[in-house]
TORKE-265776 format. One record per atom (N, C-alpha, C): x, y, z. Coordinates in nm, 4 decimals, decimal comma. Layout:
N
       px       py       pz
        X        Y        Z
...
END
This chain:
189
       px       py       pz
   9,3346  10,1843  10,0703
   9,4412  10,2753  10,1032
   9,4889  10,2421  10,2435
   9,6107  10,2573  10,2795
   9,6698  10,1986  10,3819
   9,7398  10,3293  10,4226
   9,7202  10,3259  10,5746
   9,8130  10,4753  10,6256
   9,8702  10,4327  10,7474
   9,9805  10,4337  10,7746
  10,0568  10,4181  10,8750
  10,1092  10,5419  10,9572
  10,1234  10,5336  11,1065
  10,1443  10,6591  11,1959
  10,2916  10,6109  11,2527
  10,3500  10,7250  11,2903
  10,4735  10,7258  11,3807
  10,4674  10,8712  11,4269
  10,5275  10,8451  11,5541
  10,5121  10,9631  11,6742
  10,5583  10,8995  11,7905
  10,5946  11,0440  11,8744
  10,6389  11,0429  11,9680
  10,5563  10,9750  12,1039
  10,5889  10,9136  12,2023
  10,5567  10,8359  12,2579
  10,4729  10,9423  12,4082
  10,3805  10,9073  12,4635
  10,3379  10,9737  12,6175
  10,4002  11,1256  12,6705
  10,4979  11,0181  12,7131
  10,5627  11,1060  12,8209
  10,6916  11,2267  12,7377
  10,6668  11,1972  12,6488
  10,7521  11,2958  12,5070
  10,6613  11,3869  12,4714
  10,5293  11,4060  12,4694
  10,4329  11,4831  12,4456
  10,3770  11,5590  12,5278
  10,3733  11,6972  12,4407
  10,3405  11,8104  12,5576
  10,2297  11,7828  12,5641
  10,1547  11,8497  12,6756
   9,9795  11,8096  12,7245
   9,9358  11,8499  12,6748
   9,9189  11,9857  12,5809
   9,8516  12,0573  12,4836
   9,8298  11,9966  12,3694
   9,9080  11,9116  12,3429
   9,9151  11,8317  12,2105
   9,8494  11,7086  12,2494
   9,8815  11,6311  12,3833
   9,8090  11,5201  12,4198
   9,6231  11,5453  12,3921
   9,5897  11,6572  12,3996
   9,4412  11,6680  12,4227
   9,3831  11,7285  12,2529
   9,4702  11,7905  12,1673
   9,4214  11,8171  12,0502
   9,5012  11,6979  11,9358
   9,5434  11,6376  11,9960
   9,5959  11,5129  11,8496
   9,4966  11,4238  11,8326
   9,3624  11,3353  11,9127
   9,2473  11,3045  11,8728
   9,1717  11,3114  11,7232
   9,1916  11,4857  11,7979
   9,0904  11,5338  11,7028
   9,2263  11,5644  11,5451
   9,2778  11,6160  11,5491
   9,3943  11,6447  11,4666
   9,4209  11,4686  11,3861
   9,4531  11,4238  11,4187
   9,4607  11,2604  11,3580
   9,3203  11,2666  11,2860
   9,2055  11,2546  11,3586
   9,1126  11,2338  11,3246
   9,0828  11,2993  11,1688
   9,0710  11,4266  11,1898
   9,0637  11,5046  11,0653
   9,1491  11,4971  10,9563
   9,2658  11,4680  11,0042
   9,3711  11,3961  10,8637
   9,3329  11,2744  10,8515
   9,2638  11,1694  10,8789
   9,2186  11,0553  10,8242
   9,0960  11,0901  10,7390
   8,9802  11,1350  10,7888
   8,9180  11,2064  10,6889
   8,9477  11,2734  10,5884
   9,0333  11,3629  10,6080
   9,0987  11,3918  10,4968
   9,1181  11,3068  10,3408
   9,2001  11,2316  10,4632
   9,2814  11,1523  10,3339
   9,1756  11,0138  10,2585
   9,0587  10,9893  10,3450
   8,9262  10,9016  10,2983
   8,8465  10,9967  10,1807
   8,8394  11,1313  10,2103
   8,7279  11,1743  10,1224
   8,8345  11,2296  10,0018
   8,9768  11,1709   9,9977
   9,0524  11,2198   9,8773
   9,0502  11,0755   9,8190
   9,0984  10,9696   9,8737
   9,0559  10,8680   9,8173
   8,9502  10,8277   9,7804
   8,7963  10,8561   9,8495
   8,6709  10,8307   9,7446
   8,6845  10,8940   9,6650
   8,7522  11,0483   9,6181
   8,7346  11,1459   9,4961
   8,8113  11,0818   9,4390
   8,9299  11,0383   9,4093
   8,9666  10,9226   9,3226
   8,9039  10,8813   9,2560
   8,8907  10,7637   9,3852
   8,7698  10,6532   9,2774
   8,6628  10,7007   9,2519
   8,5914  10,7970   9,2909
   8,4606  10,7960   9,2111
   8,5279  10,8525   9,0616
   8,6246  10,9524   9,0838
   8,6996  11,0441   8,9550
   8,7194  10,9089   8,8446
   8,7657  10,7939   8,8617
   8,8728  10,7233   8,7863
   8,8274  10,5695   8,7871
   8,6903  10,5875   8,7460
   8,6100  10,4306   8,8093
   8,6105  10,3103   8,6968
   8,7136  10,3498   8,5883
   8,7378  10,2872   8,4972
   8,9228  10,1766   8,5311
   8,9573  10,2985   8,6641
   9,0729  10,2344   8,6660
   9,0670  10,1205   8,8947
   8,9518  10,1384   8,9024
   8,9348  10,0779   9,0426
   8,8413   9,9408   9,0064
   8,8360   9,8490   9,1165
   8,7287   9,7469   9,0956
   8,5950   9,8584   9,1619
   8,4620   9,8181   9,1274
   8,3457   9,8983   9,1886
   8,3358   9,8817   9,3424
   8,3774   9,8185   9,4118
   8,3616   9,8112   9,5567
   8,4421   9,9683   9,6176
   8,3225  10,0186   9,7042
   8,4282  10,1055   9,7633
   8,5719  10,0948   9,8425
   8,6484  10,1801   9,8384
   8,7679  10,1705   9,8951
   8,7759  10,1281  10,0356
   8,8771  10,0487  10,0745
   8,8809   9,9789  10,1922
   9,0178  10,0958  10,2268
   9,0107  10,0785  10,3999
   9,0853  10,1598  10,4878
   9,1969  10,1026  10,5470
   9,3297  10,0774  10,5109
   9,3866  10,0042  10,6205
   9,5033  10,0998  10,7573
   9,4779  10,0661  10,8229
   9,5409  10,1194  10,9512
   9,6609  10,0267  11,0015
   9,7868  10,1110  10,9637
   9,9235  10,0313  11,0342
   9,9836  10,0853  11,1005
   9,9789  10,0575  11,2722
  10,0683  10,1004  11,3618
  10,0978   9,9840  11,4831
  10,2446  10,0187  11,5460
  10,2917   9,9893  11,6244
  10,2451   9,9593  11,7951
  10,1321  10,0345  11,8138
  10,0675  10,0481  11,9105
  10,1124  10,1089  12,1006
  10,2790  10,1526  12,0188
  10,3447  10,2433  12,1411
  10,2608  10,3214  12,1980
  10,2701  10,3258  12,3468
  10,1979  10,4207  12,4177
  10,1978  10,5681  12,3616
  10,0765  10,6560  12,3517
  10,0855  10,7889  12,3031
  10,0409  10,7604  12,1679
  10,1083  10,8636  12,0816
  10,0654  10,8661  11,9288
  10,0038  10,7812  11,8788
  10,0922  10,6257  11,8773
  10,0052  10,5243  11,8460
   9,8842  10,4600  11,8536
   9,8824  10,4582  11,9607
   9,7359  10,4188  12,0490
   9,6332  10,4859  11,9893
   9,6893  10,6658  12,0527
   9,5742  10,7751  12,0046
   9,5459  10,7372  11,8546
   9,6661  10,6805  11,7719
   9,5888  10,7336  11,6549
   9,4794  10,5984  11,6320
   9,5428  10,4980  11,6842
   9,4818  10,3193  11,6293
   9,3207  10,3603  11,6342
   9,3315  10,4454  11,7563
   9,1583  10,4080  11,8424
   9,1228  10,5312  11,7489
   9,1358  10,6279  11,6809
   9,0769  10,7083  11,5732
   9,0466  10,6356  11,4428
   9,1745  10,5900  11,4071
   9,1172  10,5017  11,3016
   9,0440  10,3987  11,2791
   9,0008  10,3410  11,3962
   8,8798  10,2725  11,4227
   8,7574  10,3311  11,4314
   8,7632  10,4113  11,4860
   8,6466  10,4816  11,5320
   8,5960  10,5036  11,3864
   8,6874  10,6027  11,3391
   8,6633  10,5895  11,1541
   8,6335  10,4623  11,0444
   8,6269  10,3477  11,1115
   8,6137  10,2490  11,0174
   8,7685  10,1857  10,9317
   8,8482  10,2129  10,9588
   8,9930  10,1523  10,9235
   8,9697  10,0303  10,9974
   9,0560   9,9269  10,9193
   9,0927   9,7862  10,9475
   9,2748   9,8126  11,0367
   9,2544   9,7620  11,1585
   9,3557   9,7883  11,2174
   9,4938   9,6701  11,1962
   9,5964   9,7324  11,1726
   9,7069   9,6086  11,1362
   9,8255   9,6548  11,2441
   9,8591   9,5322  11,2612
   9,9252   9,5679  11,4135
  10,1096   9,5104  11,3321
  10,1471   9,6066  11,3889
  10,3263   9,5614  11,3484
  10,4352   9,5771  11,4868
  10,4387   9,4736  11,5205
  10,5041   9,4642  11,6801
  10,6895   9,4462  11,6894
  10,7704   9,5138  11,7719
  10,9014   9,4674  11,7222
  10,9499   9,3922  11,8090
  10,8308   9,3383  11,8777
  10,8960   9,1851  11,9514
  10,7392   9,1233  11,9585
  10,7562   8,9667  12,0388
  10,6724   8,9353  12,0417
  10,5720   8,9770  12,1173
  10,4591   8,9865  12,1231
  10,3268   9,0815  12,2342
  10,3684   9,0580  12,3324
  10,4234   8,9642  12,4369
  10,3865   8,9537  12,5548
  10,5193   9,0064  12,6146
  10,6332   9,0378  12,5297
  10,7710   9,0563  12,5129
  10,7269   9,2410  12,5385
  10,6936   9,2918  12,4219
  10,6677   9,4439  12,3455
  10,5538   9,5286  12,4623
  10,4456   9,3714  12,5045
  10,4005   9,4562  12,6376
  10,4333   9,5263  12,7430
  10,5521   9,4746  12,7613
  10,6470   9,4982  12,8916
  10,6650   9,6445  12,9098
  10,6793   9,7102  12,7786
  10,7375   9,8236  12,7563
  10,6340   9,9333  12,7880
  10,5272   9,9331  12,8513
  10,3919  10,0304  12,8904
  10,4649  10,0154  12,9909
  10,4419  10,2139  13,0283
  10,4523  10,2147  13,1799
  10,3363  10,2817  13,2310
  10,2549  10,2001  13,3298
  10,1556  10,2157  13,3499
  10,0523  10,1296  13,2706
   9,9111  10,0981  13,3572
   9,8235   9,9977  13,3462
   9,7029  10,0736  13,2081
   9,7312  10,1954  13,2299
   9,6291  10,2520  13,1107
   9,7165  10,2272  12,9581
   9,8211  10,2413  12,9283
   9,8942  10,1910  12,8261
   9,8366  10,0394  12,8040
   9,8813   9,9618  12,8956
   9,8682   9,7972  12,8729
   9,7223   9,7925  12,8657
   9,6372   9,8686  12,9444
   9,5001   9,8423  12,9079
   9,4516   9,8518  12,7423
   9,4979   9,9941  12,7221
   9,4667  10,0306  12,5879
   9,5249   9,9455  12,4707
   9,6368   9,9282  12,4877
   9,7605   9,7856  12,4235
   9,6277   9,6690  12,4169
   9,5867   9,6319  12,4887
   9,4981   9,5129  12,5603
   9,3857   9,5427  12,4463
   9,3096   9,6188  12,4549
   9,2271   9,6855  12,3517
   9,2423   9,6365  12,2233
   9,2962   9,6982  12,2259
   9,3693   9,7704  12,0503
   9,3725   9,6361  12,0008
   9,4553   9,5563  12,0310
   9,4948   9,4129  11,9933
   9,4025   9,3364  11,9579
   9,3372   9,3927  12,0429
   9,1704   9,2457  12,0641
   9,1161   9,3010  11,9391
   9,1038   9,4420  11,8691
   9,0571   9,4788  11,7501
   9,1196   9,4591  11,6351
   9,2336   9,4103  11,6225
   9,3552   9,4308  11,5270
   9,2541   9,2912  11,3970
   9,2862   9,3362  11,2756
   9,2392   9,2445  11,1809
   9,3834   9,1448  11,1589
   9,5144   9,2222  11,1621
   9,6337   9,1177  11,1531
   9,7173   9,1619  11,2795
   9,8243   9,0952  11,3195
   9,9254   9,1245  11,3728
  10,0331   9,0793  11,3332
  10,1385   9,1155  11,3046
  10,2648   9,0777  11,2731
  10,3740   9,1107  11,4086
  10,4235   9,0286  11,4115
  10,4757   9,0484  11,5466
  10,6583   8,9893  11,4898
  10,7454   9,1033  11,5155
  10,8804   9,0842  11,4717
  10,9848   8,9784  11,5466
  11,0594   8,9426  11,5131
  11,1601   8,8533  11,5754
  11,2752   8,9688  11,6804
  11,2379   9,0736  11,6989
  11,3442   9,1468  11,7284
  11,3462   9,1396  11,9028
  11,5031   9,1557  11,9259
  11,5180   9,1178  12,0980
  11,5871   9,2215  12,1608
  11,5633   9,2226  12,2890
  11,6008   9,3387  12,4045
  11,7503   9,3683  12,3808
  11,8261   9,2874  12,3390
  11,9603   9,3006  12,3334
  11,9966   9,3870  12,1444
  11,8901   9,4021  12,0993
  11,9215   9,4726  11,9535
  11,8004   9,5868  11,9961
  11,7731   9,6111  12,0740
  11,5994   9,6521  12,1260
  11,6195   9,8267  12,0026
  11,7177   9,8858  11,9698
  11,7000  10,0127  11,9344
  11,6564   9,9595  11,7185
  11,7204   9,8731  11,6784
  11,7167   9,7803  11,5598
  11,5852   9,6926  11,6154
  11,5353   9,6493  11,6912
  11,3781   9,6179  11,6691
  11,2652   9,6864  11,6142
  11,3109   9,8272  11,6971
  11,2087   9,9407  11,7295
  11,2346  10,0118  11,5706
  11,3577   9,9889  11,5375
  11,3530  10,0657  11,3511
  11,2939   9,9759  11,2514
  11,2930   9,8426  11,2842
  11,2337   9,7616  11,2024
  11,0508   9,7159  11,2197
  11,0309   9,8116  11,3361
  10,8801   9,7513  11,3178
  10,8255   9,9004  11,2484
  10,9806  10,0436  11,2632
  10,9023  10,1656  11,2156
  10,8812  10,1474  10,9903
  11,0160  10,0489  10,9915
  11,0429   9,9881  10,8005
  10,9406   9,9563  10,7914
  10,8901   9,8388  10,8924
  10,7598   9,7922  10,8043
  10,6340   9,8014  10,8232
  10,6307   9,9423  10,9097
  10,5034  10,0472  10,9059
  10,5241  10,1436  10,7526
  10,6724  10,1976  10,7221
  10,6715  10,2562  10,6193
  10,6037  10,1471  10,5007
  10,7050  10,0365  10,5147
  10,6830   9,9503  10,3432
  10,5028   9,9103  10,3740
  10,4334   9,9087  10,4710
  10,2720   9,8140  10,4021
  10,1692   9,9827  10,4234
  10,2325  10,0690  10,4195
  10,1556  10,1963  10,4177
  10,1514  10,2886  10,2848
  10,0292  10,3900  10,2243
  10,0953  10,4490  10,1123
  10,0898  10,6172  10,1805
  10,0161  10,6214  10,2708
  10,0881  10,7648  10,3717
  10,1323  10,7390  10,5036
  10,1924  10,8228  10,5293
  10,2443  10,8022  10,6609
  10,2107  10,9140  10,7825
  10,1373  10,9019  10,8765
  10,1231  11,0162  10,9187
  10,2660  11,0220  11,1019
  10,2857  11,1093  11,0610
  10,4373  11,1288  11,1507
  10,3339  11,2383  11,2794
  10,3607  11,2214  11,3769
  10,3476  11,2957  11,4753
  10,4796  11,3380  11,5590
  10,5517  11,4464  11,5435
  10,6681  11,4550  11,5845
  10,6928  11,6331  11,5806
  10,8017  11,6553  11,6679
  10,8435  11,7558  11,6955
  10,9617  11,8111  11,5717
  11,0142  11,7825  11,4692
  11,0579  11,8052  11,3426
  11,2371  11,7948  11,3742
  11,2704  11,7601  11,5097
  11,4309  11,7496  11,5696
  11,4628  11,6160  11,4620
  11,6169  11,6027  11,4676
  11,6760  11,5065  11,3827
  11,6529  11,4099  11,4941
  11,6850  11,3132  11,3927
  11,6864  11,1694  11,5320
  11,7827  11,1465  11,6675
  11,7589  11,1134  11,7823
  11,8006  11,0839  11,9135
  11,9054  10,9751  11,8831
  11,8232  10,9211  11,8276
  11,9079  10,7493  11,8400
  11,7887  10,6535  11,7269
  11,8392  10,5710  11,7303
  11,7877  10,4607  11,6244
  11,6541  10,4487  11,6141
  11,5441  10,3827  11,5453
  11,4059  10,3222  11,5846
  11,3268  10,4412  11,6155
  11,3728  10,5593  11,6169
  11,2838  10,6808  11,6823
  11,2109  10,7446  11,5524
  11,1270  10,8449  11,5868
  10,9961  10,8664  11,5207
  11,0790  10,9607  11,3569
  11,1865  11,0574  11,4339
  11,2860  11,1099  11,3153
  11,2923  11,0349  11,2109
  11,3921  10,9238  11,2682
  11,4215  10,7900  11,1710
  11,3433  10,7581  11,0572
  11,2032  10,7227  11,1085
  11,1018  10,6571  11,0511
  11,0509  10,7395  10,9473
  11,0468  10,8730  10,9580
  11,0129  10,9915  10,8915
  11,1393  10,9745  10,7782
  11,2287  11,0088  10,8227
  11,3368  11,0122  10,7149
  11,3572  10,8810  10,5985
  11,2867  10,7521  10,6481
  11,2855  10,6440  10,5631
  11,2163  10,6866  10,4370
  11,0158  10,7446  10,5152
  10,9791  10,7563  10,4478
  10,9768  10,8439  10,3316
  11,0580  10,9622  10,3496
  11,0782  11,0355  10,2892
  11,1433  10,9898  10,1672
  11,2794  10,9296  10,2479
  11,3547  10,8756  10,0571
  11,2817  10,7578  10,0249
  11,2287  10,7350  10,0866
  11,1453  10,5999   9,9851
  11,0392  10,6638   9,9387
  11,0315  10,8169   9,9333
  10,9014  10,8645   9,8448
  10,7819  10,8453   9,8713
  10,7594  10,7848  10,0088
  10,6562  10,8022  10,0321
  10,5569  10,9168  10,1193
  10,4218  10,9824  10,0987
  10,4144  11,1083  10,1179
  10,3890  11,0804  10,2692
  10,4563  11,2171  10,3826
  10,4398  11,2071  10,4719
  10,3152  11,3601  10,5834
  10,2192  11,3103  10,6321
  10,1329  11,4155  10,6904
  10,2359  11,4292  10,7938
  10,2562  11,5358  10,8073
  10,3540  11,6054  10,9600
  10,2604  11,6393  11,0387
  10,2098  11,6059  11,1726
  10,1753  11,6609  11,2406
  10,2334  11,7563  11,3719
  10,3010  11,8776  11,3506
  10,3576  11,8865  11,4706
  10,3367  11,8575  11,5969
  10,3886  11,8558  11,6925
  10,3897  11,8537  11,8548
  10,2943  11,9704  11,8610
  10,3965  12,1055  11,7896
  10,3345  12,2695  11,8767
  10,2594  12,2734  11,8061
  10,1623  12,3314  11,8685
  10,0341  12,3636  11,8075
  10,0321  12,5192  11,7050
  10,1320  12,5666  11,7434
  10,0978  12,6786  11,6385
  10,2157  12,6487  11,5268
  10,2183  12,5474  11,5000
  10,3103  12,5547  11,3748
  10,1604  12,4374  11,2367
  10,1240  12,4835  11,1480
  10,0204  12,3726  11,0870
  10,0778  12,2536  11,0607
  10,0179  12,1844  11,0171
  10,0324  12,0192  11,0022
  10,0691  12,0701  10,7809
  10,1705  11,9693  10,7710
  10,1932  11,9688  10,6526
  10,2483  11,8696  10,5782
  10,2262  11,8448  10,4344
  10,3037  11,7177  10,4016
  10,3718  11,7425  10,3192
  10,4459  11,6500  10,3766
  10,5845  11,6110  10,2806
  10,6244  11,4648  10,2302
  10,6560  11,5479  10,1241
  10,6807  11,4453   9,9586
  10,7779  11,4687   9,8710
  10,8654  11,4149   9,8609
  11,0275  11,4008   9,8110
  10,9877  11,3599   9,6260
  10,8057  11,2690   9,5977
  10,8338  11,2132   9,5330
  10,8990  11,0936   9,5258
  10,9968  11,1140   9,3978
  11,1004  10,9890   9,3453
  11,1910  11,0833   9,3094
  11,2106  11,1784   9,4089
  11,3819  11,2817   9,3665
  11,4120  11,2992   9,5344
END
């Protein structure tokens, strides 16, 4: 099972949310592991016998991303890295040395990286195309976002709204903390 994250970036995130999304990510990955072993143990006529493998696809933007990469590791997910320029290009974009540190990290753990052709001069069409093909190699998506329509291109809205008409199911995690985390699923309507 493959789950991909999108969310709002650092300095877009209230501090209240910076210190409970850890744990909040965390528990929706569990989640969604002990629904996939009930699966397969449910349906072991329709899986190969090896237990289910974990895959983890994100972007590795400062904030959401990061937070979630280093959860889903921690959990045992195989980390897949989807970049919308090349690394040393996409690095640039941390502000601050704890971003690039963690960037630095993350990478060194990554099982793939795909790293996009996209350039500073299309930079808002990079940033939507590395969020496409977090949607297309994922079968949930977990969105960390404040529920506003989109700003501008490549943003976390966007990415949400792909997944939606492409039917694929999305965990909402809000920003505010008193609103619950919920998913949404369009289906194929």
């Amino acid at each position: 099972m493959s789950v991909g994250v999108t969310g709002h970036r650092h300095d877009a995130l209230p501090a209240d949310c910076v210190s409970r999304l850890p744990g909040q990510i965390r528990d929706a990955l569990q989640l969604l592991m002990r629904g996939a072993a009930a699966v397969h143990a449910g349906l072991v006529d329709c899986f190969a016998p090896d237990a289910p493998r974990f895959l983890f696809v994100s972007a590795l933007a400062d904030g959401t991303d990061q937070i979630a990469a280093e959860a889903a590791l921690d959990l045992g997910f195989a980390l897949q890295v989807v970049l919308p320029f090349e690394r040393s290009e996409y690095r640039r974009d941390f502000n601050g040395s704890e971003a690039a540190t963690r960037f630095d990290a993350l990478i060194a753990r990554a099982d793939s990286i795909l790293e996009l052709p996209g350039t500073r001069a299309s930079e808002p069409q990079a940033y939507m195309m590395a969020g496409r093909a977090t949607v297309a190699h994922c079968d949930v998506l977990i969105a960390v976002w404040d529920g506003l329509p989109a700003r501008g291109v490549g943003g976390t809205a966007e990415v949400v709204q792909l997944a939606i008409k492409r039917g694929s199911p999305v965990a909402h995690l809000p920003v505010d903390g008193a609103i619950p985390p919920r998913l949404v699923w369009s289906a194929f309507d």
